[in-house]
C-alpha positions in Angstrom: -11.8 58.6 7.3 -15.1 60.2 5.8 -12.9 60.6 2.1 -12.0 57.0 2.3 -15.7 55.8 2.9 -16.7 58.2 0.1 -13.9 56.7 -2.5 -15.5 53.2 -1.2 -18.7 54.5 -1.7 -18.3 55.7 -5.6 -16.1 52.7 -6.4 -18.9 50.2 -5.2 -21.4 52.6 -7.5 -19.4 52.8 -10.3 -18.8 48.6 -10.5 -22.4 48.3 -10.0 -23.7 50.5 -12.5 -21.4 48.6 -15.4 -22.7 45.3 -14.4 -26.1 46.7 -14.7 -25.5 48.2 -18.1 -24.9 44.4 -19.6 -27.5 43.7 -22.0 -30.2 42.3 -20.2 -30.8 39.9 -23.3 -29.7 36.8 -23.2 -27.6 35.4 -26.4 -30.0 32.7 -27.9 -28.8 29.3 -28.0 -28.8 26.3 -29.9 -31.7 24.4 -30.0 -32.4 20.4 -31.1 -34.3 21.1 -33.9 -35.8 18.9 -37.4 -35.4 19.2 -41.3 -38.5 20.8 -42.6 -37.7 18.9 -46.3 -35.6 15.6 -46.7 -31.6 16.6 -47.9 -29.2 13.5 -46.9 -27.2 15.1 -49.6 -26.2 18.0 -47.7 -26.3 16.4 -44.0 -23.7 14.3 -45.3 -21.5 16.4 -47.1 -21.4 18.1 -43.6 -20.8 14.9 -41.6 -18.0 13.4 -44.0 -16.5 17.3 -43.4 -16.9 16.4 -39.4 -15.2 13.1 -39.7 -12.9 14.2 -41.9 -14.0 10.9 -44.2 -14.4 11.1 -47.8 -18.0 9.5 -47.8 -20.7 9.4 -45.2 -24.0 7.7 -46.6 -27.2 8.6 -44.6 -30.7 7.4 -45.0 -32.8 9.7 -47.0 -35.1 10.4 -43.6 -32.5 11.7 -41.7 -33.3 14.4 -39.1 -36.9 14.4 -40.0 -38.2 12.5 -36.8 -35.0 13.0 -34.7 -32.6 15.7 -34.3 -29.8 12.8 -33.4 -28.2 10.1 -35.7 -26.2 7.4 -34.9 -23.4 6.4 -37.4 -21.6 3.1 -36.6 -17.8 3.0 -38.2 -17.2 0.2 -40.0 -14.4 -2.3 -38.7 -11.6 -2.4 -40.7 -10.5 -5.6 -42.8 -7.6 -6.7 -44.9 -7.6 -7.5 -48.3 -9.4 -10.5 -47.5 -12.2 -8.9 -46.2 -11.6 -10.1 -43.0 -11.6 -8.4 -39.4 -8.5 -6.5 -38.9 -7.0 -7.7 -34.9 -7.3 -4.6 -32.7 -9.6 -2.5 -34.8 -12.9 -3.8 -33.9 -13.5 -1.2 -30.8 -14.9 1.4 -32.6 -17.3 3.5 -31.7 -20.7 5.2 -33.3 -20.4 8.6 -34.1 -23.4 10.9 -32.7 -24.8 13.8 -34.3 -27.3 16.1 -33.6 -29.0 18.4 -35.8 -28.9 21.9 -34.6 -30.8 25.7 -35.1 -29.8 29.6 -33.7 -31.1 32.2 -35.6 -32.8 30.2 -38.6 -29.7 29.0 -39.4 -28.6 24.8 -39.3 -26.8 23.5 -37.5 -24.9 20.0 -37.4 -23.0 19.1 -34.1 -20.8 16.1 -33.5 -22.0 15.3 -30.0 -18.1 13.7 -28.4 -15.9 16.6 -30.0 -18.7 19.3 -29.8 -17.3 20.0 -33.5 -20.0 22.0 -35.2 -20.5 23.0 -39.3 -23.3 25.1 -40.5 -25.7 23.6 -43.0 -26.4 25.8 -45.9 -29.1 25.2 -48.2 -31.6 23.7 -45.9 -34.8 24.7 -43.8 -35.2 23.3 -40.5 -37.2 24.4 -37.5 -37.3 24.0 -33.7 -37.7 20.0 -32.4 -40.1 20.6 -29.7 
């Protein structure tokens, strides 16, 4: 009985010992964070690649006050121009600029889909 309490014994100090040996560091996380320069240029390259669209035109202020954006889609009409039946439910598209590491981030906020952004500075939105 006294090997079985010692097998017990070093099992128990062996699992402990690897769960203690974990980094105690957490892995940083994304943070909301702001554009440090103006580039609606890049942020929507990165947004049409999110939406898979061919075009996404932002306002040239975007992510400097906020780290969200709103995009409505437009409705679709016929060659009339007029309101296509059934295709008027549509709704905005929310993204939210991101930062880990000094690098940019651009998250759609309903698929979670992110993309980097290259080329820009941003910094944390406290």
């Amino acid at each position: 009985m006294q090997i079985r309490s010692l097998i017990v014994a070093i099992i128990t100090a062996i699992a402990l010992s690897g769960c203690s040996a974990q980094s105690s560091e957490s892995t940083p996380k994304l943070q909301h964070a702001l554009l440090v320069e103006p580039n609606s240029a890049a942020v929507a390259e990165v947004i049409a690649l999110l939406l898979h669209s061919p075009y996404v035109q932002l306002a040239n202020d975007v992510f400097l006050t906020s780290s969200t954006v709103t995009l409505d889609r437009l409705n679709q009409k016929d060659a009339l121009g007029n309101p296509i039946m059934g295709k008027q439910l549509n709704m905005p598209d929310q993204f939210e600029l991101m930062i880990k590491d000094g690098q940019c981030f651009v998250r759609h906020l309903d698929s979670k889909a992110t993309k980097a952004l290259n080329d820009v500075n941003c910094r944390v939105n406290n």
